[in-house]
C-alpha positions in Angstrom: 228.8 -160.3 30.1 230.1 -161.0 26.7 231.3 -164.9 28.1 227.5 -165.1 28.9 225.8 -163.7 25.3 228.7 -166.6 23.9 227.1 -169.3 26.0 223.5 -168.7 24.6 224.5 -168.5 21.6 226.6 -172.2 21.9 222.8 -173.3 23.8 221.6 -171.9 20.9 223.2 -174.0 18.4 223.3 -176.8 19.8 219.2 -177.6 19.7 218.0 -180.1 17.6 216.8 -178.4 14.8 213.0 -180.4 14.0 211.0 -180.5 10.9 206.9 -181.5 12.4 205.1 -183.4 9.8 201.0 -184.7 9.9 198.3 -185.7 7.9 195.3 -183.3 7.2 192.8 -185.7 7.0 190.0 -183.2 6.4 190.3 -180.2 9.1 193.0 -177.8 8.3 192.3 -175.7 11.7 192.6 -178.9 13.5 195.9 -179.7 11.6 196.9 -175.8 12.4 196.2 -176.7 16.1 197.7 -179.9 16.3 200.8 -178.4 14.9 201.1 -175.8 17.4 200.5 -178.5 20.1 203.4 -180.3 18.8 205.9 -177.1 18.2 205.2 -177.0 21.8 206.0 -180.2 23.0 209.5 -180.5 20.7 210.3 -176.8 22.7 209.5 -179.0 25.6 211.8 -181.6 25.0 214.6 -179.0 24.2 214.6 -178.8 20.3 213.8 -176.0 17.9 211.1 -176.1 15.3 212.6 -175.2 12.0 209.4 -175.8 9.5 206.1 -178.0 9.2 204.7 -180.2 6.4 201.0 -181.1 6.0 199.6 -183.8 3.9 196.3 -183.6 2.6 195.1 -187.5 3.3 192.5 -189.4 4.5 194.6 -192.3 6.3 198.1 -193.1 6.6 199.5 -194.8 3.7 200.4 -198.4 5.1 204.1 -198.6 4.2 205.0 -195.4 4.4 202.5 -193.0 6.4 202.7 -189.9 4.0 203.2 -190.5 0.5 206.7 -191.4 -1.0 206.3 -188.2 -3.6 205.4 -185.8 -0.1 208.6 -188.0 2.1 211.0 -186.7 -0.9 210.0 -183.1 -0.4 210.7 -183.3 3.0 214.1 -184.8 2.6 214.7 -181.3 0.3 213.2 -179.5 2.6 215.1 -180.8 5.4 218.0 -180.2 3.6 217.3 -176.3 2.8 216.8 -175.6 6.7 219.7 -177.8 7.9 217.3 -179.8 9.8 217.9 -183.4 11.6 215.0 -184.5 12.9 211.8 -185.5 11.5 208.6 -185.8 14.0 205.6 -187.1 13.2 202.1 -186.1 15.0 200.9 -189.8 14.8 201.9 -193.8 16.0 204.4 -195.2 13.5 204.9 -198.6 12.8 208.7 -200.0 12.9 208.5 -200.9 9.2 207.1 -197.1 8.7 209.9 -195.4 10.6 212.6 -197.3 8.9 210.9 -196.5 5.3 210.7 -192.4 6.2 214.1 -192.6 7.2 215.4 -194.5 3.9 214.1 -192.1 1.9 214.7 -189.2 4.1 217.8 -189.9 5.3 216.7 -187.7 8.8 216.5 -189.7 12.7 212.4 -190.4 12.8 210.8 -190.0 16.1 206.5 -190.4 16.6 204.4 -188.6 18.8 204.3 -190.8 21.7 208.2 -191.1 21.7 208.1 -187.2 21.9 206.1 -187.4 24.6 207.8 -190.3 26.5 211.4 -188.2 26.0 209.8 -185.3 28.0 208.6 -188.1 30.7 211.8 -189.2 30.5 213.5 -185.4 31.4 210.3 -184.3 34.2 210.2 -187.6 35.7 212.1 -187.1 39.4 211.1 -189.9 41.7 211.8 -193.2 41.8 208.3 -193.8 40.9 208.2 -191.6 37.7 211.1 -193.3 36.8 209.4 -196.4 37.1 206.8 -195.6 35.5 208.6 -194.2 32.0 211.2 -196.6 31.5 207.8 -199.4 31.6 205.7 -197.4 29.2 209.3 -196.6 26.8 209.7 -200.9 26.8 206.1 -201.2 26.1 206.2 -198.9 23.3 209.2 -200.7 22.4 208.7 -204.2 22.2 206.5 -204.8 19.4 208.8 -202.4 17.3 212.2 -204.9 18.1 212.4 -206.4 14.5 214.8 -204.2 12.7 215.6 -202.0 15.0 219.0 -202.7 14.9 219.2 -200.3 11.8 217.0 -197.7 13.8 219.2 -197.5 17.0 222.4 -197.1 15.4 221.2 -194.1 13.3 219.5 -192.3 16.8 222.5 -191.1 18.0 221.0 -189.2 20.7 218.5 -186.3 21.3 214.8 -186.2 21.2 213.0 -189.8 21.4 216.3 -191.3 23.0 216.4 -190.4 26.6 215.2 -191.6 29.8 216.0 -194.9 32.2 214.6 -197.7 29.4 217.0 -195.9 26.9 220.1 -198.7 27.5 217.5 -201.5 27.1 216.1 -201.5 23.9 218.6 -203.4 21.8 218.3 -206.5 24.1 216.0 -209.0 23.1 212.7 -209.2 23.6 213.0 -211.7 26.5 215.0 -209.7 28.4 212.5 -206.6 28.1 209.5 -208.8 29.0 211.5 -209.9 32.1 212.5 -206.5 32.9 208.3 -205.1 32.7 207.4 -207.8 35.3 210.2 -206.6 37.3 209.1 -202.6 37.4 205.6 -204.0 37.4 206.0 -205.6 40.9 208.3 -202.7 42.0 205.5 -200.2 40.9 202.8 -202.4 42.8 204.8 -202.3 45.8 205.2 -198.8 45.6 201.3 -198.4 45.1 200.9 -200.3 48.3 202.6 -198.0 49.9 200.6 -195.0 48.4 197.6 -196.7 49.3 198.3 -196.5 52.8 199.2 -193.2 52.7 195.9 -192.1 50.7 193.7 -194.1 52.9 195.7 -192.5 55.7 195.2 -188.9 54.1 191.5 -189.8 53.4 190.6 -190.4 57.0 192.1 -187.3 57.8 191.2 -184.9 55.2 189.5 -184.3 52.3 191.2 -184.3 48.6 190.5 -181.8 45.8 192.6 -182.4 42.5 193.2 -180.1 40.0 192.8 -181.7 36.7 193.3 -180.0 33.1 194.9 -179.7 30.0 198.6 -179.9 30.4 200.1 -175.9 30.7 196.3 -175.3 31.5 197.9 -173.4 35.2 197.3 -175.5 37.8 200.5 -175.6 39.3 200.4 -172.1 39.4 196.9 -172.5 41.4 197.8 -174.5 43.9 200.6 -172.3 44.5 198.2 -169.0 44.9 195.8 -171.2 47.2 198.8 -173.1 49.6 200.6 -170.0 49.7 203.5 -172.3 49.0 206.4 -170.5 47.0 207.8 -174.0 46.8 205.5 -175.3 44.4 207.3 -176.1 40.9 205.8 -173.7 38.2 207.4 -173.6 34.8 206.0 -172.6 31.4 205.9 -175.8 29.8 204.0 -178.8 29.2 204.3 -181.9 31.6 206.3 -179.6 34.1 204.3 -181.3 36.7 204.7 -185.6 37.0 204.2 -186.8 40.0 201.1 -185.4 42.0 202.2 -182.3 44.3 200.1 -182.1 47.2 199.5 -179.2 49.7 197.1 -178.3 52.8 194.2 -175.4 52.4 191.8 -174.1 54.7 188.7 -173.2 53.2 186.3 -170.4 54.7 184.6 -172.4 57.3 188.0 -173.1 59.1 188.7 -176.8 57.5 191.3 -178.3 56.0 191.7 -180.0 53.0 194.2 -181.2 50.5 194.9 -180.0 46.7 196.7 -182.3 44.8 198.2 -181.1 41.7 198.4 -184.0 38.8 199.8 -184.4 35.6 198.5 -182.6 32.6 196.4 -184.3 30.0 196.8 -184.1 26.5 195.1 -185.2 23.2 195.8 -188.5 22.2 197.6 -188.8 25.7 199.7 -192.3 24.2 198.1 -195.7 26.1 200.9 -196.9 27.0 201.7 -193.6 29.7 197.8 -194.1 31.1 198.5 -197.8 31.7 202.0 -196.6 33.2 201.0 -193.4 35.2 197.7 -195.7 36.5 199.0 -195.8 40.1 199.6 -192.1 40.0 196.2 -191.2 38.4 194.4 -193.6 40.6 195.1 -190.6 43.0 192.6 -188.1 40.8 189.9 -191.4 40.8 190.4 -191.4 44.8 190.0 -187.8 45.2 186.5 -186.5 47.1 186.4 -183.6 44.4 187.8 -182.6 40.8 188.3 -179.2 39.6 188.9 -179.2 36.1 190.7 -175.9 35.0 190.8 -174.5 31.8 192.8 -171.5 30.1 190.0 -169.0 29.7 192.7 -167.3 26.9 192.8 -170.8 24.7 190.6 -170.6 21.9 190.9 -174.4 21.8 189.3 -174.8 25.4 186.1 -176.8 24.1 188.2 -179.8 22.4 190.4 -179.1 25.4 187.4 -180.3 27.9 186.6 -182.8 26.1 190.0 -184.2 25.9 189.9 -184.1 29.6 186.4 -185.9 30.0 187.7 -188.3 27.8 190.8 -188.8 29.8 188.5 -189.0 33.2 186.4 -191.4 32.1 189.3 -193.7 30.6 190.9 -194.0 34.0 187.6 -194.2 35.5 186.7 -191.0 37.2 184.0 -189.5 34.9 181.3 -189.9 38.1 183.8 -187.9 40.4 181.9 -184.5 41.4 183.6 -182.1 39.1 183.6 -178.4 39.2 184.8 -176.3 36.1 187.6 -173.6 36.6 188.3 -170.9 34.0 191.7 -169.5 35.1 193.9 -166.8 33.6 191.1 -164.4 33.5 193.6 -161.2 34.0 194.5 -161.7 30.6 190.7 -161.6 29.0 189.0 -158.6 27.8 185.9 -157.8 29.4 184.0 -159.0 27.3 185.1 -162.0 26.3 184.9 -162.8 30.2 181.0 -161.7 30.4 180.5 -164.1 27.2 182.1 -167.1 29.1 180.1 -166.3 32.2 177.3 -166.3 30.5 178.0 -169.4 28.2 178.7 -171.0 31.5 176.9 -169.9 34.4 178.0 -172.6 36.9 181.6 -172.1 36.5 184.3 -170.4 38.7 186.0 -167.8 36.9 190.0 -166.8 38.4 193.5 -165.3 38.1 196.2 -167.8 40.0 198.5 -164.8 38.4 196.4 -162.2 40.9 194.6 -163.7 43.3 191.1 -163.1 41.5 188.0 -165.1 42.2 190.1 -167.4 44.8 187.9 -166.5 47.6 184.7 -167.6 45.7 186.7 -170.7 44.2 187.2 -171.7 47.8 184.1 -170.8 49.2 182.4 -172.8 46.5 184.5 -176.1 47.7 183.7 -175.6 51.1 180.1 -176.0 50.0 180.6 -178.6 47.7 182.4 -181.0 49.8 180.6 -179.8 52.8 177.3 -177.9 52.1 175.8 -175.0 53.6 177.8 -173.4 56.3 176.1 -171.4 59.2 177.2 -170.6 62.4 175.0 -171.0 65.9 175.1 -170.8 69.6 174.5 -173.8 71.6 174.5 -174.7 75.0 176.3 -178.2 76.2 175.5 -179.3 79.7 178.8 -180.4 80.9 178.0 -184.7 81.1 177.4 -184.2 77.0 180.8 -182.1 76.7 181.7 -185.2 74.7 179.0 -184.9 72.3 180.0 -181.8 71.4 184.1 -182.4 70.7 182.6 -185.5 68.7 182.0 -182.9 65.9 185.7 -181.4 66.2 186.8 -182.1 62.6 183.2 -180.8 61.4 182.8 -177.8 62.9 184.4 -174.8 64.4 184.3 -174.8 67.9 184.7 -171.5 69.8 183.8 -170.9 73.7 181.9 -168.0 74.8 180.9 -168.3 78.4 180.6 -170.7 81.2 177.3 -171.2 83.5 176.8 -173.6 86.4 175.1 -177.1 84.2 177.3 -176.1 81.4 178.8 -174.1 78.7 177.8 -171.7 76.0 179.2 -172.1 72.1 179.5 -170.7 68.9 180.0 -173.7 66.3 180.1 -173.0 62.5 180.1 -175.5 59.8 177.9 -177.1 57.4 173.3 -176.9 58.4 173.2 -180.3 58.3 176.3 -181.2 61.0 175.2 -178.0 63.2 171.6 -179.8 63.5 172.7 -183.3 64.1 175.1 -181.8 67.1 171.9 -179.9 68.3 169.6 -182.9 68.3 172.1 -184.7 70.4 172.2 -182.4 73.1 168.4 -182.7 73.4 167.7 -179.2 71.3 165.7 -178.1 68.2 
């Protein structure tokens, strides 16, 4: 026991220890929030937040993005905590990295280098791969002059990793011949998901589950698959590439969830034009259920950072559906006030199991409209008719007569009366 409490503490130690900087350019809960969002992602991408510096200012300064005065604070604050790392909740320039880290002396990383380094650790197939290394050489490439400086100071750690890390001291011709390379692969592998999403389309519906990355979907899709094997982990961007699983809904069909990756604010361009191929899949779904942490206070800027998202990638005239989850850990009335702030919404646990049953229910009408049931009789020449509606309706036998045979179908109103006006009813 005593080897093990010696090995946390080494783990411990050796985590980048990360000073977060931004501007406050008017909003000081914003800022507050922002902050948080970022202590999140550095925990994320295995370092340690040791302090945070705000900067009362309406825009970045040009040369140096805080002020020099505020840049030599943070090099004696830095100092004080023992900290390494300075990351910055904004898009630096390569002339504005290299002028924080003169005067600071600490490695420099932006926000949409954070977020590519945790890309860079989550991503697991050869696509996700792909897809990072492209968006880290397109980040990249209009940051090449003096870099030389740059990369010999990273050393390693946060806003080094992932397959592009090896290629961004070559030359700029070397990078633009490597995009078209993972460009074509990438298409090529898009063909292929095209197929098997036309394929999947013919035979089933598809519901994603979009959100706000940590927001609990994977969690969700879990409760309604049933499938243990679904990766869940408390943290953001846990899930890349989109995890898909087979439901059955109420009135006996099947469809498919598909699990995608989280959103965030400011999600960095260069990752949408990247992950395109693999949120083309959320564009192509039939239905979008956009889920929500009912315990975030945040949840309003959060849903509108995920319409924003939608419509960028151009989904915003998908049918969407708005899921509150984490309910179990709401008071009472907090949960009446949402309900009644939002009357149309689906309110669950994934944690518990609560309001799953009306969350599928509520699919199985929206994808497929009112269900009934009926009995009908088929004379046995329109048997053929009848097994026509097989991926429609539920079929169940009941009894057999000499012209034909009695049965109980259930499925949507409108399907149940089509199948009875063919076989000569009313």
């Amino acid at each position: 026991m005593p080897h093990e409490m010696i090995n946390l503490e080494e783990e411990a130690k050796q985590k980048e220890r990360v000073i977060i900087a931004a501007l406050d350019r008017g909003s000081a809960s914003y800022t507050s929030d922002i902050l948080d969002e970022m202590e999140r992602l550095v925990e994320t991408a295995g370092g340690e937040v040791v302090g945070r510096v705000v900067q009362r200012r309406k825009y970045p300064h040009p040369a140096y993005y805080f002020g020099k005065g505020k840049l030599r604070e943070i090099k004696r604050y830095a100092e004080a905590l023992s900290a390494e790392t300075l990351i910055v909740d904004g898009e630096l320039t390569a002339s504005q990295k290299r002028n924080i880290e003169d005067i600071t002396g600490l490695k420099v990383v932006d926000r949409t280098q954070l977020i590519l380094d945790i890309f860079a650790q989550h991503a697991t197939t050869e696509e996700g791969k792909l897809q990072v290394e492209l968006a880290q050489l397109e980040y990249n490439l209009p940051r090449l002059v003096g870099m030389g400086k740059e990369m010999s100071r990273l050393g390693g750690g946060i806003g080094t990793r992932g397959p592009g890390e090896k290629k961004l001291e070559v030359d700029r011709r070397r990078i633009r011949r490597r995009i078209s390379v993972i460009k074509r692969q990438l298409a090529d592998l898009e063909k292929d998901r095209e197929l098997r999403r036309k394929k999947r389309k013919r035979e089933n519906k598809i519901v994603s589950l979009v959100g706000y990355t940590n927001a609990g979907k994977s969690t969700l899709l879990r409760r309604l698959s049933g499938d243990k094997d679904v990766f869940v982990a408390d943290m953001l961007f846990a899930t890349l590439a989109p995890t898909m699983r087979r439901v059955t809904l109420p009135s006996g069909r099947t469809v498919i969830f598909a699990d995608t990756v989280g959103f965030i604010r400011r999600l960095p361009h260069t990752l949408i034009e990247a992950f395109k191929a693999t949120l083309e899949e959320i564009k192509e779904s039939d239905l979008a259920l956009i889920i929500l942490d009912a315990t975030d206070e945040n949840y309003k800027d959060k849903l509108r950072v995920v319409k924003g998202v939608l419509k960028e990638i151009g989904a915003e005239k998908l049918p969407l559906m708005l899921v509150f989850n984490k309910i179990d850990l709401l008071d009472k009335e907090d949960l009446e006030d949402l309900k009644r702030e939002y009357p149309d919404a689906l309110f669950v646990s994934a944690k518990t199991g609560e309001g799953i049953d009306k969350l599928l229910e509520a699919v199985d009408e929206k994808l497929f409209g009112e269900s009934i049931s009926a009995e009908v009789f088929v004379p046995y020449d329109k048997t053929g008719v009848l097994w026509s509606f097989k991926d429609k309706l539920q079929i169940e036998k009941l009894e057999s007569f000499e012209h034909g045979e009695k049965y109980k179908v259930a499925g949507p109103k409108e399907d149940i009366k089509m199948l009875i006006g063919k076989l000569g009813g009313e």
